[in-house]
PQR file of N, CA, C, O and H, with PARSE charges and radii, in Angstrom:
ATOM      1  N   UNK A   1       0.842  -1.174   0.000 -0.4000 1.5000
ATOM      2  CA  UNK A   1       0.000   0.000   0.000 -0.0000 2.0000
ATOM      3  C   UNK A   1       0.886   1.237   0.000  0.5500 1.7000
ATOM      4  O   UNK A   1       1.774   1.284   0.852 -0.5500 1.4000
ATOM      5  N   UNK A   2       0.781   2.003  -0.654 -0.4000 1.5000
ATOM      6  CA  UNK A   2       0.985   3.362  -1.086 -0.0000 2.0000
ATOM      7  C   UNK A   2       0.145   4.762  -0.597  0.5500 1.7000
ATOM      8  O   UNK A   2      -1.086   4.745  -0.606 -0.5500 1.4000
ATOM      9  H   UNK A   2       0.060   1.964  -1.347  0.4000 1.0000
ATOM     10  N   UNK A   3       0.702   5.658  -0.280 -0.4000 1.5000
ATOM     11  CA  UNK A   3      -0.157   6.811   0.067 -0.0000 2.0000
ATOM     12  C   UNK A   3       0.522   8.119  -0.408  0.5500 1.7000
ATOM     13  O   UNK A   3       1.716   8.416  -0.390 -0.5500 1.4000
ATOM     14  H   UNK A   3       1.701   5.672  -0.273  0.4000 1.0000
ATOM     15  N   UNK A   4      -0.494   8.785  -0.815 -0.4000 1.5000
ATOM     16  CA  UNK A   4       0.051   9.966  -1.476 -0.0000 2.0000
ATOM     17  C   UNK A   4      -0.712  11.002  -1.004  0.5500 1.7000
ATOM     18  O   UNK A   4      -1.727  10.686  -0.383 -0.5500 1.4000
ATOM     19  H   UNK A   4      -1.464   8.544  -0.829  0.4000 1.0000
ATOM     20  N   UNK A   5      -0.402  12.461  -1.188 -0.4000 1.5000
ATOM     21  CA  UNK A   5      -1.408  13.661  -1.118 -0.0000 2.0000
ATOM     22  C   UNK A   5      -2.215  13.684  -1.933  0.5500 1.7000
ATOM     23  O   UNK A   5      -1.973  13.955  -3.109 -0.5500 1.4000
ATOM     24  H   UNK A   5       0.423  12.718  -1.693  0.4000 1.0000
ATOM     25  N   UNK A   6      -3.599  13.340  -1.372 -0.4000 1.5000
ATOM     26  CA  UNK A   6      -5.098  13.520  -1.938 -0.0000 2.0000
ATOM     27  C   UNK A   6      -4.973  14.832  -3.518  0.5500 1.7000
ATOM     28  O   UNK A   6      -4.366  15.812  -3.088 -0.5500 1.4000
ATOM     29  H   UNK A   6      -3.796  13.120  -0.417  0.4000 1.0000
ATOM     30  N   UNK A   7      -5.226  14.977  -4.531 -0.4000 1.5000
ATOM     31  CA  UNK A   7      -5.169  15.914  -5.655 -0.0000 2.0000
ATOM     32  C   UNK A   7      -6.808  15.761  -5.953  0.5500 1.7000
ATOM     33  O   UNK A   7      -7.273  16.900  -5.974 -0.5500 1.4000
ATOM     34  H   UNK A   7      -5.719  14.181  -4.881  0.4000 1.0000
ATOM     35  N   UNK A   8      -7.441  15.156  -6.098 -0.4000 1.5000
ATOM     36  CA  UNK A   8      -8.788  15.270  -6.450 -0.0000 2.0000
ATOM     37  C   UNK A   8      -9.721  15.431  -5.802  0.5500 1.7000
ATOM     38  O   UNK A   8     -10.600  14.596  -6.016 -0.5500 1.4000
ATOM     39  H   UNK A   8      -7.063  14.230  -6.081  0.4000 1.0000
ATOM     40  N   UNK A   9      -9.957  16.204  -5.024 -0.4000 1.5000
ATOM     41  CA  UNK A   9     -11.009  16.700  -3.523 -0.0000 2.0000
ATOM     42  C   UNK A   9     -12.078  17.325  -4.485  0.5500 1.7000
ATOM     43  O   UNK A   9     -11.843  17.601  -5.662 -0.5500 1.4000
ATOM     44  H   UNK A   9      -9.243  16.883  -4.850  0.4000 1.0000
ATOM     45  N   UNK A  10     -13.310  17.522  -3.836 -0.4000 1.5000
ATOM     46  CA  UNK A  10     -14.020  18.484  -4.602 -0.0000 2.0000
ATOM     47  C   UNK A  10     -14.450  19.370  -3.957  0.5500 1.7000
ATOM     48  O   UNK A  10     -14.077  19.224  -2.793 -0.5500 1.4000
ATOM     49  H   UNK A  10     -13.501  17.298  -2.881  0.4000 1.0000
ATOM     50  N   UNK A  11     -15.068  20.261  -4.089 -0.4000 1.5000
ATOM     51  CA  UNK A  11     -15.442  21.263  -3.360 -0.0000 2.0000
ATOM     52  C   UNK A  11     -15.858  21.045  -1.904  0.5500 1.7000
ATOM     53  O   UNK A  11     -15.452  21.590  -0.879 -0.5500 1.4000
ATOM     54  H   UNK A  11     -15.371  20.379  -5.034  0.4000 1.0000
ATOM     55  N   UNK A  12     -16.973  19.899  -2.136 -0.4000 1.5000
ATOM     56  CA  UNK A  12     -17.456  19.772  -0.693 -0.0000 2.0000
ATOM     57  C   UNK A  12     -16.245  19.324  -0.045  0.5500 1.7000
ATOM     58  O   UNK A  12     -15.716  20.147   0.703 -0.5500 1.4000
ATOM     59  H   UNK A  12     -17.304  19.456  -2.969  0.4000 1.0000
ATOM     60  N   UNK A  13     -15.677  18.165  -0.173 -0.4000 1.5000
ATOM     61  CA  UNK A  13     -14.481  17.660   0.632 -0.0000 2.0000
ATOM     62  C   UNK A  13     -13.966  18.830   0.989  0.5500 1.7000
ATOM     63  O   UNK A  13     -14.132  19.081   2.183 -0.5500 1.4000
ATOM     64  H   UNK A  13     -16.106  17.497  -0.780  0.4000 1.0000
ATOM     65  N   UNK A  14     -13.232  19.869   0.194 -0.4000 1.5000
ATOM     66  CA  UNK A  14     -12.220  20.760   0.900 -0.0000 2.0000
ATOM     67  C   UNK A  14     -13.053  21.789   1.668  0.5500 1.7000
ATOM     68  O   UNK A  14     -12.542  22.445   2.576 -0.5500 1.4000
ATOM     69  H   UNK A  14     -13.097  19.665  -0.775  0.4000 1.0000
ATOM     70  N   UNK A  15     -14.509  21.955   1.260 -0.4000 1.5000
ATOM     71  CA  UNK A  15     -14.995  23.342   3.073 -0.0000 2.0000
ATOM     72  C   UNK A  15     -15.215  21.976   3.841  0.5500 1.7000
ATOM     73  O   UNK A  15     -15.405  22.371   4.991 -0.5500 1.4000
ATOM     74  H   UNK A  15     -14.924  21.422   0.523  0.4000 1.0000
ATOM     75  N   UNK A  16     -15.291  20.725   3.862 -0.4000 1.5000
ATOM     76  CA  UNK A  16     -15.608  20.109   4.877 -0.0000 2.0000
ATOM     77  C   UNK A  16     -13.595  20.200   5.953  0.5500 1.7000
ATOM     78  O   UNK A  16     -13.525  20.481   7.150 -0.5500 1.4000
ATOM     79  H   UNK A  16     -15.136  20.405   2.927  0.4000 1.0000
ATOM     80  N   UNK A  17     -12.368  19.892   5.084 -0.4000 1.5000
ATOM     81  CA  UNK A  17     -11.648  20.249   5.459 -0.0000 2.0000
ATOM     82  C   UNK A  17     -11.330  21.011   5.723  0.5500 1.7000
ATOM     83  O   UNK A  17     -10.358  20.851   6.461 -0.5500 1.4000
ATOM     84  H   UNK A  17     -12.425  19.664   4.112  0.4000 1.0000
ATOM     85  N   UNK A  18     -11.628  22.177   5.527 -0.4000 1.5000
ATOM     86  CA  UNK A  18     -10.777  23.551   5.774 -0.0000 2.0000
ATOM     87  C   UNK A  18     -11.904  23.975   7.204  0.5500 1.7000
ATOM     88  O   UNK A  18     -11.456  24.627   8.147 -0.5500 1.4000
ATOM     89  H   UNK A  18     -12.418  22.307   4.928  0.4000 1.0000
ATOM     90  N   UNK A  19     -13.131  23.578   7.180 -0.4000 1.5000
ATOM     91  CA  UNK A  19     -13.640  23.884   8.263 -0.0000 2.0000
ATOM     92  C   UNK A  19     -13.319  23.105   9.633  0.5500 1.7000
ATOM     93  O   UNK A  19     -13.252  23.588  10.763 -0.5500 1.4000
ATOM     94  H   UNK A  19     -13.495  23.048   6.414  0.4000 1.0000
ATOM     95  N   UNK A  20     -13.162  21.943   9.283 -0.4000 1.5000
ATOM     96  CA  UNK A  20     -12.316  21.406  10.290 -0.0000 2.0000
ATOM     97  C   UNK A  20     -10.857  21.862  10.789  0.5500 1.7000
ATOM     98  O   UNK A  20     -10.457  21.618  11.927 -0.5500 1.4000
ATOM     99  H   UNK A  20     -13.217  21.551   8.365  0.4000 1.0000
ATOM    100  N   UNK A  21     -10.253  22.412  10.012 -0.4000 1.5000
ATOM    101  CA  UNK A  21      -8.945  23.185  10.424 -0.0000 2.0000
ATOM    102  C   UNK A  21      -8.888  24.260  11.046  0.5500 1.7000
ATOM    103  O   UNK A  21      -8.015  24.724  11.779 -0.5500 1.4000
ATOM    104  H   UNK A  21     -10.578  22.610   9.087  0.4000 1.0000
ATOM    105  N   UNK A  22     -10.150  24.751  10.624 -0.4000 1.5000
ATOM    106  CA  UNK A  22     -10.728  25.850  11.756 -0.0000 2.0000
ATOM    107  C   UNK A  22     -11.086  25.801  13.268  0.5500 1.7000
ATOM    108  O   UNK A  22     -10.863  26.643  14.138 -0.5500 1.4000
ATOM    109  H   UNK A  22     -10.859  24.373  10.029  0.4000 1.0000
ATOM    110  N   UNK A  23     -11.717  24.558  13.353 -0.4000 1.5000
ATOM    111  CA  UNK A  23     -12.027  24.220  14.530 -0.0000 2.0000
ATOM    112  C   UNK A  23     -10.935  23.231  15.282  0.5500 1.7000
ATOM    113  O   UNK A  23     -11.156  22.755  16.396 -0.5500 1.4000
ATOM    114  H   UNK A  23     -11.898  23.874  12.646  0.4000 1.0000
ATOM    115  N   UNK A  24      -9.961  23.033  14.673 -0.4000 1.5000
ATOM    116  CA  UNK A  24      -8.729  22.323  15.429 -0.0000 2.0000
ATOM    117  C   UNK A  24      -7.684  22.994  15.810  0.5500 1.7000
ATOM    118  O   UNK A  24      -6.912  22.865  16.760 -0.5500 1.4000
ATOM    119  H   UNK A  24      -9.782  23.420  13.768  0.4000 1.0000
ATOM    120  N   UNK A  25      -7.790  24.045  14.569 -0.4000 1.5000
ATOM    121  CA  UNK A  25      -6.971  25.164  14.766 -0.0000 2.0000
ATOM    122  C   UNK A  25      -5.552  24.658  14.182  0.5500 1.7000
ATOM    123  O   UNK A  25      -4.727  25.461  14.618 -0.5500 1.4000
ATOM    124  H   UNK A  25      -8.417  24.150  13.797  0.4000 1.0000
ATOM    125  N   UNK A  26      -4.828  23.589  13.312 -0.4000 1.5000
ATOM    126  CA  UNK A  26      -4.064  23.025  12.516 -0.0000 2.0000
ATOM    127  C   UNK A  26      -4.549  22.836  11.082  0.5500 1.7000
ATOM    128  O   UNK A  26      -5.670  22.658  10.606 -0.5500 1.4000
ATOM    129  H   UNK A  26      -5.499  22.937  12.958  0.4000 1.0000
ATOM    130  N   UNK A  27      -2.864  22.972  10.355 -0.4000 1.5000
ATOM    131  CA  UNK A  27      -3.728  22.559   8.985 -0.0000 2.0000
ATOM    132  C   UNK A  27      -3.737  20.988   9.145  0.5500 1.7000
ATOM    133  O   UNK A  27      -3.345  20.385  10.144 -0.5500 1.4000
ATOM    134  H   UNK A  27      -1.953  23.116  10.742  0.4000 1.0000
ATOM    135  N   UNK A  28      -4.409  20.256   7.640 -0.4000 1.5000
ATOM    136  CA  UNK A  28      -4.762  18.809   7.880 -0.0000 2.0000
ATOM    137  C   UNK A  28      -4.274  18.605   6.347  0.5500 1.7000
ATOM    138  O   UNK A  28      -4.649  19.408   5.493 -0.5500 1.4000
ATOM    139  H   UNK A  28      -4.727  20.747   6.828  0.4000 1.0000
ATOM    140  N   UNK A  29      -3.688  17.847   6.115 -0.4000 1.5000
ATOM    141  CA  UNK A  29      -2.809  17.067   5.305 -0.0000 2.0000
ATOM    142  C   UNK A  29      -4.049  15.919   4.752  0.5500 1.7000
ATOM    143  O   UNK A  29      -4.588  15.179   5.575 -0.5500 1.4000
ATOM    144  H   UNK A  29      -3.383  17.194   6.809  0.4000 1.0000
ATOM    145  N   UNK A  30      -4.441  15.870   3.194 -0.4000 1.5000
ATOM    146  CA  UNK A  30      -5.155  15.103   2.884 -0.0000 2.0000
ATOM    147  C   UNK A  30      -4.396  13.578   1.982  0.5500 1.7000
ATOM    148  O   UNK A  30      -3.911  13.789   0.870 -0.5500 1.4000
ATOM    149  H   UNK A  30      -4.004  16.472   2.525  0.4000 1.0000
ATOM    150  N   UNK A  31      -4.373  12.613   2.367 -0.4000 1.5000
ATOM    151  CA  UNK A  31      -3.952  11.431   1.859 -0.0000 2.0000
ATOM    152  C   UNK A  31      -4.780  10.575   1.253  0.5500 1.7000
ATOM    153  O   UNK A  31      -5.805  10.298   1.876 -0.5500 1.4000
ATOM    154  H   UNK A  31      -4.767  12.441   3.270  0.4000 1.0000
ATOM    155  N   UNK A  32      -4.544   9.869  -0.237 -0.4000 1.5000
ATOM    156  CA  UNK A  32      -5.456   9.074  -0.661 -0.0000 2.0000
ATOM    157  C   UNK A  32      -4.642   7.435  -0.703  0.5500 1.7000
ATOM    158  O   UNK A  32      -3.844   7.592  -1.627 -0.5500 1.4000
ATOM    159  H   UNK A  32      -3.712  10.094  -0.743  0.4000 1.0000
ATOM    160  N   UNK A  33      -4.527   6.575  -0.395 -0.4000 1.5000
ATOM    161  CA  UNK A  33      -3.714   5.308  -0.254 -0.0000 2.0000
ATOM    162  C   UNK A  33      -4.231   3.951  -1.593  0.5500 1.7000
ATOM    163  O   UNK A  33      -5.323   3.460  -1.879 -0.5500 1.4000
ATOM    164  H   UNK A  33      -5.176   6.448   0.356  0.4000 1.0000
ATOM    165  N   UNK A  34      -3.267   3.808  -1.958 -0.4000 1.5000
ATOM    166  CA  UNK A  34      -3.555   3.198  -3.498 -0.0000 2.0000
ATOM    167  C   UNK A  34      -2.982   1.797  -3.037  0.5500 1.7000
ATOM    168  O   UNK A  34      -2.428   1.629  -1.950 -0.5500 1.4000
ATOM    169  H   UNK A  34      -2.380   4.207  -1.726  0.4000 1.0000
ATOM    170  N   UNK A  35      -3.191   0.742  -4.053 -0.4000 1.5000
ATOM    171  CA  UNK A  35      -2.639  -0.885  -3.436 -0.0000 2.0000
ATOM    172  C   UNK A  35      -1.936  -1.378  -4.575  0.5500 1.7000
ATOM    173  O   UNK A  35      -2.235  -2.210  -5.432 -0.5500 1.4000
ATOM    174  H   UNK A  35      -3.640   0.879  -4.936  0.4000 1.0000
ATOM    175  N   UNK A  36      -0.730  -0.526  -4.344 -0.4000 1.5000
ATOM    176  CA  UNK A  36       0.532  -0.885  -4.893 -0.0000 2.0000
ATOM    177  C   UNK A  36       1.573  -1.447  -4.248  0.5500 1.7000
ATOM    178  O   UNK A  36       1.635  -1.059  -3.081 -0.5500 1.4000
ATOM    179  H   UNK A  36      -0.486   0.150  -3.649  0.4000 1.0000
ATOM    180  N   UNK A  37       2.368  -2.169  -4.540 -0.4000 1.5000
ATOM    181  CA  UNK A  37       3.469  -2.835  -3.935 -0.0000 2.0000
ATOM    182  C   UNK A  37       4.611  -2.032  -4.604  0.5500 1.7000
ATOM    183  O   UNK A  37       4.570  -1.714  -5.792 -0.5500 1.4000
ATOM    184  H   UNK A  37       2.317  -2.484  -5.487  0.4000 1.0000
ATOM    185  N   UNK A  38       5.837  -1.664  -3.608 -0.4000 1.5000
ATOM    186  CA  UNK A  38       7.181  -1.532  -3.966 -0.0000 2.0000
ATOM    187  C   UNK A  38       7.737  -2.757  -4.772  0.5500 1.7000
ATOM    188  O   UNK A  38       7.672  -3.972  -4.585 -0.5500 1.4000
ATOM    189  H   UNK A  38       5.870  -1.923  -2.643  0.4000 1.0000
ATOM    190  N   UNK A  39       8.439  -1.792  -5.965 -0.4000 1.5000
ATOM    191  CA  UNK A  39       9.284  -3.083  -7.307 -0.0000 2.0000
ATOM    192  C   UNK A  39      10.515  -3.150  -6.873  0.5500 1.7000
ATOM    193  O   UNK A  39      11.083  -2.111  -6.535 -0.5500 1.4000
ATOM    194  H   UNK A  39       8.492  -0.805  -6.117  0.4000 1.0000
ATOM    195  N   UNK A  40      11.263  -4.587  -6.790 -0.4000 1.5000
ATOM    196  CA  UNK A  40      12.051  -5.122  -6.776 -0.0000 2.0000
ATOM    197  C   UNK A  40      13.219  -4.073  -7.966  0.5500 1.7000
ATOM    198  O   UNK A  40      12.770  -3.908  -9.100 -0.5500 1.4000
ATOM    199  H   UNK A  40      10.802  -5.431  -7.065  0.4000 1.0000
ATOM    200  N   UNK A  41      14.707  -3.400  -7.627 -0.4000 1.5000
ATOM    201  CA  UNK A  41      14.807  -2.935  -8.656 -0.0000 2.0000
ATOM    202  C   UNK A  41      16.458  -3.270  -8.536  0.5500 1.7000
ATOM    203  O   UNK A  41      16.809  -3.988  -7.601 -0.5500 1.4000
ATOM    204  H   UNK A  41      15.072  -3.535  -6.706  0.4000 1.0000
ATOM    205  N   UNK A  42      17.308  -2.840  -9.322 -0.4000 1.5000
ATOM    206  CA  UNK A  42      18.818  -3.080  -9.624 -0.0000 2.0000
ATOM    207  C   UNK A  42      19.334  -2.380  -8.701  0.5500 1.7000
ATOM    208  O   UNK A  42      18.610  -1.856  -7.855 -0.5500 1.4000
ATOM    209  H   UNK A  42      17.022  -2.256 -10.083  0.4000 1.0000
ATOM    210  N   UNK A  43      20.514  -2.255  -8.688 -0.4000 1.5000
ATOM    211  CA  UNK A  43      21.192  -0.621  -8.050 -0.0000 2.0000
ATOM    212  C   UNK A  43      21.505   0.038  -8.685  0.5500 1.7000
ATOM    213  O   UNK A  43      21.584   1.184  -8.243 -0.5500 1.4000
ATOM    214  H   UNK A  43      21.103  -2.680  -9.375  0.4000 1.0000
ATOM    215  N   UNK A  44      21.984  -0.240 -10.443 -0.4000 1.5000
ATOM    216  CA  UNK A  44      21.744   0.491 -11.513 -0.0000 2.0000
ATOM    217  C   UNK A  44      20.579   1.561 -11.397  0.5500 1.7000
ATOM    218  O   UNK A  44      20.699   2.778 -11.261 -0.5500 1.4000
ATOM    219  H   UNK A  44      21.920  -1.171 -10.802  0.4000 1.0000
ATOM    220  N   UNK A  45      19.165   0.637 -11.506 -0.4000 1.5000
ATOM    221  CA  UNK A  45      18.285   1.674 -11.614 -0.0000 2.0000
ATOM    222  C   UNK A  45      17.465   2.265 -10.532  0.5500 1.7000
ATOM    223  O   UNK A  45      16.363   2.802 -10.644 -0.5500 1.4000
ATOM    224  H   UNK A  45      19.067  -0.352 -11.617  0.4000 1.0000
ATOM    225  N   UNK A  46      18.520   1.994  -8.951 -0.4000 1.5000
ATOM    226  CA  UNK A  46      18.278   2.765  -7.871 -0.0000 2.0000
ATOM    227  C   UNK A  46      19.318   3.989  -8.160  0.5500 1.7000
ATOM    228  O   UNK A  46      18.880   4.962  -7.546 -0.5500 1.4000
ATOM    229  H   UNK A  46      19.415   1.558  -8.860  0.4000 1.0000
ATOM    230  N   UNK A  47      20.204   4.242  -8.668 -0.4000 1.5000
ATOM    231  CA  UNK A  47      20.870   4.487  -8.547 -0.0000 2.0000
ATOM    232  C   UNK A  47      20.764   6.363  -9.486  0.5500 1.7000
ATOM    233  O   UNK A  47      21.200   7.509  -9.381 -0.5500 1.4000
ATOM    234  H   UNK A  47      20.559   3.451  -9.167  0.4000 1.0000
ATOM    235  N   UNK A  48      19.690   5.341 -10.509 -0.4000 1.5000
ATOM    236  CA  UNK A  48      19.265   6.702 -11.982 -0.0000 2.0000
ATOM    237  C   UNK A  48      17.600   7.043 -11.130  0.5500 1.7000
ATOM    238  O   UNK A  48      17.322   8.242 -11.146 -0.5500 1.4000
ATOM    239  H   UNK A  48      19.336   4.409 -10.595  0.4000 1.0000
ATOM    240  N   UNK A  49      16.759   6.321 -10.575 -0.4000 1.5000
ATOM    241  CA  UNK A  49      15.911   6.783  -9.920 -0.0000 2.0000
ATOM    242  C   UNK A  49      16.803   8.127  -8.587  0.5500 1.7000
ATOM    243  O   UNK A  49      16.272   9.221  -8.396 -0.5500 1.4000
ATOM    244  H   UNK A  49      16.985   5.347 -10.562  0.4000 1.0000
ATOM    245  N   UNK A  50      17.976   7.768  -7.939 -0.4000 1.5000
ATOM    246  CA  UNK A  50      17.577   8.537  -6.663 -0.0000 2.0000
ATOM    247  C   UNK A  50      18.333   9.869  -7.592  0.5500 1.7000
ATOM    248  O   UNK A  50      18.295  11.010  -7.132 -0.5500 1.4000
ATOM    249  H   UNK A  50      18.407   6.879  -8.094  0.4000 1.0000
ATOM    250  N   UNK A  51      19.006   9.575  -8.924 -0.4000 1.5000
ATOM    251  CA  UNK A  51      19.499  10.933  -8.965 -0.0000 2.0000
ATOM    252  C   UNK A  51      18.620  11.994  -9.956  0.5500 1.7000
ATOM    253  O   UNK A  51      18.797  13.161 -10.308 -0.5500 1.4000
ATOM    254  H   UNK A  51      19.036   8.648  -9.298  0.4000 1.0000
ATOM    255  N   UNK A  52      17.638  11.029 -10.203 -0.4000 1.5000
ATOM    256  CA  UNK A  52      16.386  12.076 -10.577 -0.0000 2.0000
ATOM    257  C   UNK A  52      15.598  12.512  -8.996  0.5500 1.7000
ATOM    258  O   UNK A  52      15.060  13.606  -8.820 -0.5500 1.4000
ATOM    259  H   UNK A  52      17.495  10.081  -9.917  0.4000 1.0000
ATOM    260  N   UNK A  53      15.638  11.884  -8.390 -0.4000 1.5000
ATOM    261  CA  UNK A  53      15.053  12.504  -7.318 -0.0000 2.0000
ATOM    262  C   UNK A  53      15.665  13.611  -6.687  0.5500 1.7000
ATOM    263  O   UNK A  53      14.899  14.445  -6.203 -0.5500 1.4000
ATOM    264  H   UNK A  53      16.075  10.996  -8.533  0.4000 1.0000
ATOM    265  N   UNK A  54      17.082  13.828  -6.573 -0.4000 1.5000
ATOM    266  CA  UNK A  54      18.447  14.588  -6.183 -0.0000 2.0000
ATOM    267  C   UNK A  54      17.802  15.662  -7.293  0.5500 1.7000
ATOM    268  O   UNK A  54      17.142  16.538  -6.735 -0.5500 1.4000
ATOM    269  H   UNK A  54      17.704  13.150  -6.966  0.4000 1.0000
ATOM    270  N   UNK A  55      17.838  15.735  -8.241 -0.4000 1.5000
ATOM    271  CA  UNK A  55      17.847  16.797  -9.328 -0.0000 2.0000
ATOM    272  C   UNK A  55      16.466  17.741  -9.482  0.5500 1.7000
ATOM    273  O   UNK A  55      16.515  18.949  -9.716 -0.5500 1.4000
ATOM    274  H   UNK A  55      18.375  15.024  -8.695  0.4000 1.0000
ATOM    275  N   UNK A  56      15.210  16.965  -9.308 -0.4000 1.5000
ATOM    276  CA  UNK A  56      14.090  17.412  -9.165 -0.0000 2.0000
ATOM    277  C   UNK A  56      13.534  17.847  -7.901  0.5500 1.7000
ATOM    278  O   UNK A  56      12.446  18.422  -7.879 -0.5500 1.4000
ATOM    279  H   UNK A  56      15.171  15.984  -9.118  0.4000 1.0000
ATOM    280  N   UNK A  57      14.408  17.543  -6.504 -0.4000 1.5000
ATOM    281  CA  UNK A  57      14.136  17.368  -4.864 -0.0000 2.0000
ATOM    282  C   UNK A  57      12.582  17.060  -4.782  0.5500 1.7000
ATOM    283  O   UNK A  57      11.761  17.914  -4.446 -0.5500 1.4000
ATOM    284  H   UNK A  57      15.292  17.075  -6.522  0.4000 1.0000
ATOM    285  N   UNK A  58      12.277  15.820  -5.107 -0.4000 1.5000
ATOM    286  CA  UNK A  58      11.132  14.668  -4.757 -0.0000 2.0000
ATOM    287  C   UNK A  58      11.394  13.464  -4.913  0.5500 1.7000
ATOM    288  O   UNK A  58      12.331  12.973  -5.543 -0.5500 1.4000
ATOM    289  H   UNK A  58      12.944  15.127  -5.381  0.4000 1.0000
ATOM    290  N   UNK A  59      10.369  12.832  -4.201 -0.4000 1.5000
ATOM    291  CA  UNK A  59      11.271  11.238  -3.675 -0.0000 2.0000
ATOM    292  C   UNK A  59       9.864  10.538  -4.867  0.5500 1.7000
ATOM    293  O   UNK A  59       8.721  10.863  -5.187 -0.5500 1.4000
ATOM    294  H   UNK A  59       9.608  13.231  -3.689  0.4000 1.0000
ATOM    295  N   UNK A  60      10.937   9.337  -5.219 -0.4000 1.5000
ATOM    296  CA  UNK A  60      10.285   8.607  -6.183 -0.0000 2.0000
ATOM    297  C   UNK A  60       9.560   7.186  -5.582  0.5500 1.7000
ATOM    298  O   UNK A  60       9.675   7.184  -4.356 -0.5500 1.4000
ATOM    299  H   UNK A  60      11.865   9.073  -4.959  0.4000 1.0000
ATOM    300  N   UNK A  61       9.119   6.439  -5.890 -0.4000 1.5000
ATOM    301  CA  UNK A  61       9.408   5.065  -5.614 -0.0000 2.0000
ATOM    302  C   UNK A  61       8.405   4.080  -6.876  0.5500 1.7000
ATOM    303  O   UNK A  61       7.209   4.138  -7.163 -0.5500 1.4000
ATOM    304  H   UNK A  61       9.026   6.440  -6.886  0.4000 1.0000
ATOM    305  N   UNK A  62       9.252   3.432  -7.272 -0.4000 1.5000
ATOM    306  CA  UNK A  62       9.655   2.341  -7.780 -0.0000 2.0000
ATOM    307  C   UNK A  62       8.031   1.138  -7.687  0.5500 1.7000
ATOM    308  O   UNK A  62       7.854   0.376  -6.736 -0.5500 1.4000
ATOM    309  H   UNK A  62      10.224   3.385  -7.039  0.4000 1.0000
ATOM    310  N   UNK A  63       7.424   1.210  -8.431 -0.4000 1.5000
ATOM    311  CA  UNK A  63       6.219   0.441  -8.160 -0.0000 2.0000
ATOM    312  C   UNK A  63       5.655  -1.201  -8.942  0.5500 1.7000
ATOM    313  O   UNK A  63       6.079  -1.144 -10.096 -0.5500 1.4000
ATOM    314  H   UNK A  63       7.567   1.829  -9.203  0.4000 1.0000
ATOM    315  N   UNK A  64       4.978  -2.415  -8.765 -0.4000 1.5000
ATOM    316  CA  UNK A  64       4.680  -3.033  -9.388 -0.0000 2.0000
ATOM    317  C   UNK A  64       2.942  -2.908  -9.890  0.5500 1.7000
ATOM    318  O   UNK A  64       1.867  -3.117  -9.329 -0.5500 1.4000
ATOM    319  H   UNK A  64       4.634  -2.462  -7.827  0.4000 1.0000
ATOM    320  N   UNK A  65       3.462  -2.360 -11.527 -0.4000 1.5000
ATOM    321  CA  UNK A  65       1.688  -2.180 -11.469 -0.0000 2.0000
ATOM    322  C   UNK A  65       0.974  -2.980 -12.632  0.5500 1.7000
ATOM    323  O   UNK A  65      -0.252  -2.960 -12.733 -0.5500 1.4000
ATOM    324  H   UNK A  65       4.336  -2.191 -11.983  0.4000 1.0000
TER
END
């Protein structure tokens, strides 16, 4: 399992969030979790994955889909 920052909220979702941030008084971090497994990979192509990650500063990972 995989989790990422939520991108597709819709309107209602985000005043239902943002009103809750009001009343907690923190912001709230939205996550959507997908059922992917981490891929088995070389060190070759750990190696060209982490230095795109180095170059772009975001972390990648490597998936079986």
């Amino acid at each position: 399992m995989l989790c990422s920052l939520s991108t597709k909220l819709g309107e209602a979702e985000m005043n239902a969030i943002e009103t809750l941030e009001k009343e907690v008084g923190r912001p709230l971090l939205a996550f959507s979790c997908h059922s992917l497994e981490p891929a088995d990979i070389s060190a070759d192509q750990l190696a060209k994955i982490q230095a795109l990650e180095n170059k772009l500063g975001i972390s990648l990972v490597a998936v079986n889909a």
